[in-house]
VOKOL-967782 format. One line per field, with one value per residue (C-alpha): chain; residue in three letters; residue number from 1; x, y, z. Coordinates in steps of 0.2 Angstrom, whole numbers, plus 5000, padded with zeros to 4 digits. Layout:
kette: [A,...] .
rest: [ALA,...] .
nr: [NUM,...] .
px: [X,...] .
py: [Y,...] .
pz: [Z,...] .
This chain:
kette: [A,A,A,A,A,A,A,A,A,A,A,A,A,A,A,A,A,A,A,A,A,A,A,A,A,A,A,A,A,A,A,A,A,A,A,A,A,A,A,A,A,A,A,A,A,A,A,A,A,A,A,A,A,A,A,A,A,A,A,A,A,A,A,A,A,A,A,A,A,A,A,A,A,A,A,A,A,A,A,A,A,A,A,A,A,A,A,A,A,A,A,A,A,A,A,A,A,A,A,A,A,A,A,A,A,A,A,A,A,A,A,A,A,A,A,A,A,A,A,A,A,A,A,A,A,A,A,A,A,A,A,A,A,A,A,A,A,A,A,A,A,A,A,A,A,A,A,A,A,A,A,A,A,A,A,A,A,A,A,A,A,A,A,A,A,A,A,A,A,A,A,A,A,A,A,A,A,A,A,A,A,A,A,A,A,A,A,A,A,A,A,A,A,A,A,A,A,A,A,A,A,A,A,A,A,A,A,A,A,A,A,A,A,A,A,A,A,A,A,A,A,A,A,A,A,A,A,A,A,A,A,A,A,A,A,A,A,A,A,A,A,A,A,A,A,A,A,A,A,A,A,A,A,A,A,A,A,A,A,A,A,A,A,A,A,A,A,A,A,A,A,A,A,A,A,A,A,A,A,A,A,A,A,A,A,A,A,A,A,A,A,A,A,A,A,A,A,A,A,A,A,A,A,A,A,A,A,A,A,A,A,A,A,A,A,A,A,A,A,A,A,A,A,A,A,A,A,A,A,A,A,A,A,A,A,A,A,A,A,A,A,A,A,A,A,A,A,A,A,A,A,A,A,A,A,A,A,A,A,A,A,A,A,A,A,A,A,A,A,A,A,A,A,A,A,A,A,A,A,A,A,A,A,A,A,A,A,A,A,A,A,A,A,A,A,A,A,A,A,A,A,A,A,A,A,A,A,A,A,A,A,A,A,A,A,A,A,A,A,A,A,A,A,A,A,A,A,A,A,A,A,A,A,A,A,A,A,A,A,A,A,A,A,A,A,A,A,A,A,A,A,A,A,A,A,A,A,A,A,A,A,A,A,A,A,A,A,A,A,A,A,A,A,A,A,A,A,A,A,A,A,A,A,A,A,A,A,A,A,A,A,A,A,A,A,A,A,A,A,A,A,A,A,A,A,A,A,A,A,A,A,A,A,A,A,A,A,A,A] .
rest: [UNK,UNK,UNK,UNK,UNK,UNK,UNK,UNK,UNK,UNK,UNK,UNK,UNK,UNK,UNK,UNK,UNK,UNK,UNK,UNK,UNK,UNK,UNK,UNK,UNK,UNK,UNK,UNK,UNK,UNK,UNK,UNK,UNK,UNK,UNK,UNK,UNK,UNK,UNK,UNK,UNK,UNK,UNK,UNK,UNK,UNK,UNK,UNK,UNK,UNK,UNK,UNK,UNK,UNK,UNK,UNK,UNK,UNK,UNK,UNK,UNK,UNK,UNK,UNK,UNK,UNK,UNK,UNK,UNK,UNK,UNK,UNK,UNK,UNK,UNK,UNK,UNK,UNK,UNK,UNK,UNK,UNK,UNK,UNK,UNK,UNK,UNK,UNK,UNK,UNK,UNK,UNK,UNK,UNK,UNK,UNK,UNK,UNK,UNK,UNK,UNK,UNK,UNK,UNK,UNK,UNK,UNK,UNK,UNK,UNK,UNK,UNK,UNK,UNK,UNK,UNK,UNK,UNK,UNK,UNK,UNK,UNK,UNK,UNK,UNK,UNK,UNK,UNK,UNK,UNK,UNK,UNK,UNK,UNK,UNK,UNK,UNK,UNK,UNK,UNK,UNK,UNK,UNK,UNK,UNK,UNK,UNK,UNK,UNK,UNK,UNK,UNK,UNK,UNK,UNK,UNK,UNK,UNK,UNK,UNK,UNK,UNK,UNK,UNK,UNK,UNK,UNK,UNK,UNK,UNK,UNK,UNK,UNK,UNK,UNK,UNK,UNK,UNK,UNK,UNK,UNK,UNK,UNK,UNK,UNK,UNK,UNK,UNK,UNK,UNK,UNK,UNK,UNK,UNK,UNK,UNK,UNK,UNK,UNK,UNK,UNK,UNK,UNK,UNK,UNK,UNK,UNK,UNK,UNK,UNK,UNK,UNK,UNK,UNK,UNK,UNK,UNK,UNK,UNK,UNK,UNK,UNK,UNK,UNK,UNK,UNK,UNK,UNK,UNK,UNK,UNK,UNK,UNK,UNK,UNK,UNK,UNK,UNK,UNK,UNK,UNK,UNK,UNK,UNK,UNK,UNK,UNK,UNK,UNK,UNK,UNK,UNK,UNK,UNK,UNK,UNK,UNK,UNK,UNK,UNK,UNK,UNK,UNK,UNK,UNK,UNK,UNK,UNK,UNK,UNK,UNK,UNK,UNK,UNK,UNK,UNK,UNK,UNK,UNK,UNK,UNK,UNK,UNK,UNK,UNK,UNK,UNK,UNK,UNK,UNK,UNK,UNK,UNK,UNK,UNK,UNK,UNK,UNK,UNK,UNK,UNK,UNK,UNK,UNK,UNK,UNK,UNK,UNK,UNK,UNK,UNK,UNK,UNK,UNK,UNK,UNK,UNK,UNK,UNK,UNK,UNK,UNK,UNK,UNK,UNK,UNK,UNK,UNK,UNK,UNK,UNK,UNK,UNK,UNK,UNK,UNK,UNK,UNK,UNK,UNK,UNK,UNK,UNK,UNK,UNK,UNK,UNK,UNK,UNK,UNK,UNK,UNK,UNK,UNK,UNK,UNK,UNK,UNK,UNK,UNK,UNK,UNK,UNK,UNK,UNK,UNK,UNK,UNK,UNK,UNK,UNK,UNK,UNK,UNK,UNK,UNK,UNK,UNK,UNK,UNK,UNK,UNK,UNK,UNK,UNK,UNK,UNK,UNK,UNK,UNK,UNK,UNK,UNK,UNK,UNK,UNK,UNK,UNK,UNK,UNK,UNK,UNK,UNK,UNK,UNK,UNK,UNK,UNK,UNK,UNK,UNK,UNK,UNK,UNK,UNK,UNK,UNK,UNK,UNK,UNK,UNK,UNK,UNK,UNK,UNK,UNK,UNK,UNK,UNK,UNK,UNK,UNK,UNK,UNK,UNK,UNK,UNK,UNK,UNK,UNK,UNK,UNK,UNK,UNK,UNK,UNK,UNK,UNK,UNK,UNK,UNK,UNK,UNK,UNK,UNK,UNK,UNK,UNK,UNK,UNK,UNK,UNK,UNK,UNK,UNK,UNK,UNK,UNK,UNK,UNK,UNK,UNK,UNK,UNK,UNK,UNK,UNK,UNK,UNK,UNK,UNK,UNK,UNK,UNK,UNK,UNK,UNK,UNK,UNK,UNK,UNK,UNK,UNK,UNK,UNK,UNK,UNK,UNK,UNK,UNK,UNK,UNK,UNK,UNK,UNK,UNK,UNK,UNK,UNK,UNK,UNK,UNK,UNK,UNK,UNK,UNK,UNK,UNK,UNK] .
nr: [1,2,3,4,5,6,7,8,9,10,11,12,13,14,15,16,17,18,19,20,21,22,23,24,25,26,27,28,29,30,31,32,33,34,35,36,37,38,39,40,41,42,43,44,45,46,47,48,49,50,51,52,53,54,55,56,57,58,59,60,61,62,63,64,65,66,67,68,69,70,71,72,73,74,75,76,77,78,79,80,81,82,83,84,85,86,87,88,89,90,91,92,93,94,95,96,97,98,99,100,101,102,103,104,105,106,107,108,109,110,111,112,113,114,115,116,117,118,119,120,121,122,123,124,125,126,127,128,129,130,131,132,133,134,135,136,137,138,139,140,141,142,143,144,145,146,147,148,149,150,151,152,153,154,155,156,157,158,159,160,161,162,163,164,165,166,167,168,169,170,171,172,173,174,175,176,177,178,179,180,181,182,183,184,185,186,187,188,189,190,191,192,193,194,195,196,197,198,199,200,201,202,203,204,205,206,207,208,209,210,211,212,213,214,215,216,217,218,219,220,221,222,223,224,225,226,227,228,229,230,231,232,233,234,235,236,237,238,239,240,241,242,243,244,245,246,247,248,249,250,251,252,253,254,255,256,257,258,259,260,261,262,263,264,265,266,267,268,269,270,271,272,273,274,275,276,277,278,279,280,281,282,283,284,285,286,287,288,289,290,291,292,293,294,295,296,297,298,299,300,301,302,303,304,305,306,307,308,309,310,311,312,313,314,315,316,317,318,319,320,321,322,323,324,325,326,327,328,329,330,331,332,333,334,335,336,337,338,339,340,341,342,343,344,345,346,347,348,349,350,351,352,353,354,355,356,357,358,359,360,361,362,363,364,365,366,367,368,369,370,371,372,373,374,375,376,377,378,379,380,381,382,383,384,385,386,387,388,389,390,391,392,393,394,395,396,397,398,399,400,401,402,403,404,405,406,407,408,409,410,411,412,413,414,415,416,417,418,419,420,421,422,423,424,425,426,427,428,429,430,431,432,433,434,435,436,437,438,439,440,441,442,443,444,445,446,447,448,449,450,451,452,453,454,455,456,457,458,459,460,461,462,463,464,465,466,467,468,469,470,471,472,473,474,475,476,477,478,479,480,481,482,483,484,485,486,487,488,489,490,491,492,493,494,495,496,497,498,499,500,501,502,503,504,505,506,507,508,509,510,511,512,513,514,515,516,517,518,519] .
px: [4898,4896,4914,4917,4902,4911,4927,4920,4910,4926,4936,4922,4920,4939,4941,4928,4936,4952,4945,4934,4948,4961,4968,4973,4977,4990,4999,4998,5009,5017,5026,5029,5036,5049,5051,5053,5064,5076,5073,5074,5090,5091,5074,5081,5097,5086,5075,5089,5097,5079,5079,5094,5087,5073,5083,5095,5081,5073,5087,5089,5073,5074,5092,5089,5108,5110,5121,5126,5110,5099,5117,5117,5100,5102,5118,5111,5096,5108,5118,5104,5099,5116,5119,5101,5103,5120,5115,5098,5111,5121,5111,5100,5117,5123,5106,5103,5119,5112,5098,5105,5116,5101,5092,5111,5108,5104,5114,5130,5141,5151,5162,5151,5144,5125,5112,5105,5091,5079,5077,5059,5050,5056,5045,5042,5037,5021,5017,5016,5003,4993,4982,4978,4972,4961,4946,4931,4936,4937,4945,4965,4979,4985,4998,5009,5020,5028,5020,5036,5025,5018,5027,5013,5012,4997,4988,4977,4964,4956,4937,4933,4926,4929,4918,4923,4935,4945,4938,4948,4962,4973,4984,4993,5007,5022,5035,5052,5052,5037,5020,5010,4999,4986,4976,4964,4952,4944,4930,4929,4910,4907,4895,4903,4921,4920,4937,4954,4971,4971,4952,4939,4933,4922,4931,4950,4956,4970,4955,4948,4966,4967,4951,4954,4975,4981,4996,5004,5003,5010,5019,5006,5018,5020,5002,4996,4982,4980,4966,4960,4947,4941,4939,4952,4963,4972,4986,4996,5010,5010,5025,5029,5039,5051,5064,5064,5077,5082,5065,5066,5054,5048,5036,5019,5010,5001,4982,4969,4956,4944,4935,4918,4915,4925,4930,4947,4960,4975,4986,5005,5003,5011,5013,4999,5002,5004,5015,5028,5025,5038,5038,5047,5048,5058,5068,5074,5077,5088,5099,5102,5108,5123,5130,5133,5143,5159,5163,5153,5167,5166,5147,5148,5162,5152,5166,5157,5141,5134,5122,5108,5115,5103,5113,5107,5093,5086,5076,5060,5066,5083,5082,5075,5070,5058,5068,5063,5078,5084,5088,5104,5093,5085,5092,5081,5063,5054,5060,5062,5071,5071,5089,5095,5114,5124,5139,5150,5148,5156,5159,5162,5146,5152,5141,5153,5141,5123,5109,5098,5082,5070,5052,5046,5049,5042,5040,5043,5061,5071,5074,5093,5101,5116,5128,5138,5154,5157,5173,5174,5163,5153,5154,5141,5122,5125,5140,5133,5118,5131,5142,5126,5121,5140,5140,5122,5119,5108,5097,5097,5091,5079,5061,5054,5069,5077,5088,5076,5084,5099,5098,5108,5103,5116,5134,5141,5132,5118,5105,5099,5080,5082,5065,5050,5034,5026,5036,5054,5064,5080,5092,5110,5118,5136,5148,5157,5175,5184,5205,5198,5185,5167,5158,5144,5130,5116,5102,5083,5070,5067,5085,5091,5110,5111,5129,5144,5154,5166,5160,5170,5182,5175,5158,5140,5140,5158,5155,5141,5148,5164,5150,5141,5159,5161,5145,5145,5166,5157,5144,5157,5168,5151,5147,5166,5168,5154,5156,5168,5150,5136,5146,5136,5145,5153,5151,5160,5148,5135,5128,5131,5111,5111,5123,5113,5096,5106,5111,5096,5087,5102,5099,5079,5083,5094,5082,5067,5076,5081,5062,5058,5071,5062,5046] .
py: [5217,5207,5201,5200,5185,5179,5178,5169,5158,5152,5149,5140,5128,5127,5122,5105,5102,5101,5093,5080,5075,5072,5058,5067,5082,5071,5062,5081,5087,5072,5074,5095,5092,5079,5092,5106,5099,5095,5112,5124,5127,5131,5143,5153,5155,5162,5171,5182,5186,5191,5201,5208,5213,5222,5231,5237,5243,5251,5263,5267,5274,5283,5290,5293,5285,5270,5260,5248,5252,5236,5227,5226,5217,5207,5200,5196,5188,5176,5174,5169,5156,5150,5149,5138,5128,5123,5123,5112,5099,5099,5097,5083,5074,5079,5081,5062,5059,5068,5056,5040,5049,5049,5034,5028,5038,5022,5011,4999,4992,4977,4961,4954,4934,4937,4931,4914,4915,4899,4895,4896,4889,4898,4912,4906,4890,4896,4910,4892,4884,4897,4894,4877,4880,4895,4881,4887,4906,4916,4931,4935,4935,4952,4949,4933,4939,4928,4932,4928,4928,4912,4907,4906,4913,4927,4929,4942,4938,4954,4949,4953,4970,4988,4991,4978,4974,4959,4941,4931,4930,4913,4908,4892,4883,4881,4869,4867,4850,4837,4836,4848,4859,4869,4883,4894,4904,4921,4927,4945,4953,4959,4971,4981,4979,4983,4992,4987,4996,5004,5001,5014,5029,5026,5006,5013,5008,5023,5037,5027,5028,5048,5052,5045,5051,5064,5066,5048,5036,5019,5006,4991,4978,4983,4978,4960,4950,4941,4930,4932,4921,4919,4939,4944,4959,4970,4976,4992,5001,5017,5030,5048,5062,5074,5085,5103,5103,5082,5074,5057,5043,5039,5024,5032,5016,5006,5004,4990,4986,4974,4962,4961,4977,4987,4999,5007,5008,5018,5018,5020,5005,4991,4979,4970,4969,4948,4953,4966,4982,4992,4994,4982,4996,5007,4995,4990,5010,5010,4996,5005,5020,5009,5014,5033,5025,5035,5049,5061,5055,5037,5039,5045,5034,5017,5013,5010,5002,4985,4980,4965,4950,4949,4934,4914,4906,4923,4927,4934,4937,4944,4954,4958,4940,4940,4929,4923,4922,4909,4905,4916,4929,4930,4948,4957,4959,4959,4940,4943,4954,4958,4951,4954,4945,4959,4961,4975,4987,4983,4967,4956,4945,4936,4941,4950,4956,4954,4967,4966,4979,4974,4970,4979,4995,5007,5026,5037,5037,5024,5005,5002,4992,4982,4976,4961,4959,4940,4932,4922,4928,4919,4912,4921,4913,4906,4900,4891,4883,4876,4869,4860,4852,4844,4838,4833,4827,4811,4822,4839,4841,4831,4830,4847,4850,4864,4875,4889,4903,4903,4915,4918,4909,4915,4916,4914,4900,4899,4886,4883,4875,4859,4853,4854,4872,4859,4848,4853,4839,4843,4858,4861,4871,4879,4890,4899,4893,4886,4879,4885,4873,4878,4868,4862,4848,4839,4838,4833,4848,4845,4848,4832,4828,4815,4818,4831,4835,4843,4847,4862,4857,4860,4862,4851,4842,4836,4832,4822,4812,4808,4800,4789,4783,4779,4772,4762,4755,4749,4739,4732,4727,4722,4709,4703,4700,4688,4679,4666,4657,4662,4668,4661,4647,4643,4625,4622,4632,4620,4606,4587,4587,4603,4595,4578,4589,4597,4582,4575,4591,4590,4573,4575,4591,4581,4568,4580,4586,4572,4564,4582,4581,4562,4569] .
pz: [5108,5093,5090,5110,5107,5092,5100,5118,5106,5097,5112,5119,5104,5102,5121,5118,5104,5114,5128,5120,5107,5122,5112,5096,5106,5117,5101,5095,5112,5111,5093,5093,5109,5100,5083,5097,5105,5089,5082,5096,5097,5076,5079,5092,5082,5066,5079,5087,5069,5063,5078,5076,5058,5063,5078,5063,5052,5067,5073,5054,5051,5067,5065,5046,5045,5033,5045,5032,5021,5017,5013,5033,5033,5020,5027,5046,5035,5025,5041,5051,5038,5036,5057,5056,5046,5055,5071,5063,5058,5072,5084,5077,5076,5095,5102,5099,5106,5122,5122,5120,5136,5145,5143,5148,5165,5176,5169,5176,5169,5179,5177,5189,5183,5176,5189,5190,5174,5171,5154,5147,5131,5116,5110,5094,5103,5112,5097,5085,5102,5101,5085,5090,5107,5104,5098,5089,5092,5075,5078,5075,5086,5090,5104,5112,5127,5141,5158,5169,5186,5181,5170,5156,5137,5136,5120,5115,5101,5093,5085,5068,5063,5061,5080,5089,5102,5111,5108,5119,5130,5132,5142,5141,5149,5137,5145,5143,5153,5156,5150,5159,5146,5152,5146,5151,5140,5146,5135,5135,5135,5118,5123,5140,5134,5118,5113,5107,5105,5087,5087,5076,5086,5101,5100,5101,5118,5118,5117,5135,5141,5135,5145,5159,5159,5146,5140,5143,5129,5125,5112,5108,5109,5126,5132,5134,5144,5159,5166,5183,5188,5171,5169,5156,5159,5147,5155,5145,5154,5149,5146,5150,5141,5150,5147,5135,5122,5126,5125,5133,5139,5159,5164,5169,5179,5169,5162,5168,5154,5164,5151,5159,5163,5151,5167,5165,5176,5178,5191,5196,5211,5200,5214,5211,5195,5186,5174,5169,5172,5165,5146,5136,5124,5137,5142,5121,5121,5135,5131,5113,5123,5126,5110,5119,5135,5127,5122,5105,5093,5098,5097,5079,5073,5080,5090,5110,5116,5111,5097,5101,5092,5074,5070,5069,5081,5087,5073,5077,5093,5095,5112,5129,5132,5149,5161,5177,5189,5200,5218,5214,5208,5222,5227,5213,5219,5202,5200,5182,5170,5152,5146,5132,5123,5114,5103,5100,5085,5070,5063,5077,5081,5097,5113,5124,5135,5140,5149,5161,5164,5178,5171,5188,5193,5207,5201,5187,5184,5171,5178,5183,5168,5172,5158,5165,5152,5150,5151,5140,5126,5118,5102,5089,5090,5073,5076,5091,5081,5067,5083,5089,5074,5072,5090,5090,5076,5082,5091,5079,5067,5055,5052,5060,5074,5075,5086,5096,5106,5113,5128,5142,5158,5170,5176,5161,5153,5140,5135,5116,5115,5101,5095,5084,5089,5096,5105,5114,5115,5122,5127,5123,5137,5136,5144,5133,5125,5140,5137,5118,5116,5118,5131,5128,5134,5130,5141,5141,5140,5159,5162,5166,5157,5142,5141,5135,5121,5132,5150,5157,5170,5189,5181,5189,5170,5174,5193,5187,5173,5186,5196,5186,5178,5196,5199,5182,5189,5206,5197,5187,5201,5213,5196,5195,5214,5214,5198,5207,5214,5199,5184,5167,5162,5178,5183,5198,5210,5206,5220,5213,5214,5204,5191,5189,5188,5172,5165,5165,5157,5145,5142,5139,5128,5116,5114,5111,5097,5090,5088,5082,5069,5063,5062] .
């Protein structure tokens, strides 16, 4: 009776345990089902050879024959080591080849133009804003993301200390063009909201989400805030594992921190949602499943899929740019994507193609990726950069200018941000080489054109140049047409009244002078 109690006691203690540390018991699931899934295959393989073993031995000591003696177990031993360790290698080399496979399940890939993208403030130009605009707060910025929806920069300021949660949240307005700057500043309640991702114990924002949801967790670049009427949300979209012996990620809804109350919310109804919904973390995983789009041997050998370009003015930033499309766009109801310029594997650094992932997605299966090919390529970011300091040179780069992103905006065109963090003075926007020249234009931040070092032929840049050299040739001719009356200099229009009233002045002129010059 005595151990029965032991036994129910220990069961008992051991199910709290499990249930009160849902968070640590979730990253538990979370990583053996990953190492499970890379060494199932190789287990099983050791598993039936050890059987196999012990069947051997069995009959032996039954039958009192030697079949083969210990020599015969010794061998299946060594042979189901050797077969182990083969399959262990194997399939961690093919069984990420299956993933990559799977994560490449939704996507397409098409010649069709990119949609219609509008071009945003670099990244690095509202992370640099930030710091100024925060005021007299004196915690530390955890978190900057571009909130597409309205077209804003969310910051999440963390305050200072072991216990203690979110300070702030910002969000500013970082334009590309004009001089609007606003900002709002949501205070989060010390007291009732009190945790923060990565926080100490009771303070950790991922043990809430654990409670409330088990068995979903979530990449902390992904999460970011909002303000809604000057109650700051935390907004962390959360992720899902499926699959047995090809473990691979799904979205799971996402998770609403309230800054005032500290009540926690999780849900799978994104709609209502202002900002992305779907994991940015998700969607970087799916576009470097492109490398798998051919076959095992091309997989191994590097020689399919796409890279993101890692080379020039993307630094810091170098994929899944959050892009809101334009009236083009129209046709993709999330109204924004993450997009992201990629070049082929190797040595090659011109973008050949580029991918877009929806930043909103509806249920628990992976978001369609599309990868438009372009034609033409593009030349390589740092390429690009050098190309706009040669043909701009009076405008980039001196002082604190520099050359931002340079991003994809559509069709087949992209636009490069010139200017200082705290002040974007112009854009450079291009369309690829074109008759084998690289067409590019100069244009203020708001978008309207300076002028061209080679405008593409058919392209709005050349239309509009065209006209103002027209326009500019009809002034010209208007001014010629009427000089015969009221040119500068021409004396025959004048009245015979008009000509003695200019004598005369002539006349008192010269004599002003001329006392002057006495004097």
């Amino acid at each position: 009776m005595g151990r029965v109690w032991r036994w129910g006691l220990t069961l008992l203690v051991a199910g709290f345990v499990l249930w009160y540390a849902s968070y640590y018991t979730t990253i538990a699931v979370w990583e053996l089902r990953k190492l499970l899934s890379w060494f199932a295959l190789p287990l099983l393989a050791v598993a039936c050879c050890v059987a196999t073993a012990l069947v051997v031995r069995q009959i032996r000591r039954r039958t009192g024959r030697s079949l083969g003696g210990a020599g015969t177990t010794a061998v299946l031993a060594w042979l189901g080591g050797v077969l182990g360790l083969a399959l262990a290698v194997g399939w961690l080399v093919y069984g990420a080849y299956l993933q990559d496979r799977a994560y490449m399940a939704t996507a397409q890939i098409v010649t069709d133009p990119v949609p219609a993208l509008s071009a945003r403030s670099p990244y690095l130009v509202g992370k640099a804003q930030a710091a100024p605009h925060l005021g007299d707060v004196t915690g530390e910025i955890s978190d900057i993301t571009y909130l597409p929806d309205s077209d804003r920069f969310g910051t999440l300021v963390e305050r200072r200390g072991w216990l203690a949660g979110y300070e702030v949240g910002l969000v500013q307005e970082v334009p590309l063009g004009g001089s609007g700057r606003s900002q709002v500043r949501c205070p989060f309640d010390t007291a009732k909201a009190d945790a923060r991702i990565s926080g100490w114990f009771g303070h950790n924002l991922g043990r809430k989400i654990s409670a409330v949801k088990r068995w979903v967790r979530f990449d902390a670049d992904d999460a970011y805030v909002t303000c809604s009427n000057g109650t700051p949300v935390v907004v962390v979209p959360l992720k899902r594992q499926t699959g047995v012996l090809v473990v691979t990620e799904r979205p799971a809804g996402v998770a609403l921190y309230d800054g005032r109350t500290g009540k926690l919310t999780v849900t799978t109804d994104t709609s209502a949602v202002p900002g992305p919904s779907y994991p940015l973390s998700l969607a970087a995983r799916q576009r470097e499943g492109t490398a798998a789009v051919g076959s095992f041997s091309d997989w191994w050998f590097e020689r399919s899929g796409w890279d993101a370009s890692e080379d020039g003015a993307n630094e810091g930033n170098e994929s899944e740019f959050t892009l809101r499309y334009g009236a083009a766009g129209a046709g993709d109801a999330a109204g924004s994507a993450y997009v992201t310029p990629l070049t082929p594997q190797g040595e090659a650094s011109s973008v050949v193609a580029v991918s877009t992932v929806p930043t909103r997605h509806r249920g628990g299966s992976l978001a369609p990726m599309t990868v438009h090919r372009l034609d033409p390529a593009w030349s390589s970011p740092k390429a690009l950069v050098a190309l706009i300091k040669a043909e701009y040179r009076d405008v980039c780069c001196y002082n604190d200018d520099q050359v931002f992103e340079v991003v994809p905006t559509g069709g087949s065109t992209w636009t490069a941000t010139v200017g200082s963090e705290q002040n974007i003075r112009y854009r450079v926007e291009g369309r690829g080489p074109v008759d084998g020249r690289e067409a590019t234009c100069l244009k203020a931040a708001d978008g309207a054109l300076i002028r061209c070092a080679y405008a593409a032929p058919g392209s709005p840049e050349e239309q509009e140049l065209k006209r103002r050299e027209q326009q500019k040739q009809q002034e010209e001719a208007a001014k010629g047409a009427g000089g015969g009356a009221g040119a500068p200099g021409d004396l025959q229009g004048l009245t015979d009244d008009q000509l003695a009233d200019l004598q005369r002045r002539l006349g008192d002129e010269v004599l002003r002078r001329l006392k002057s010059g006495r004097g």
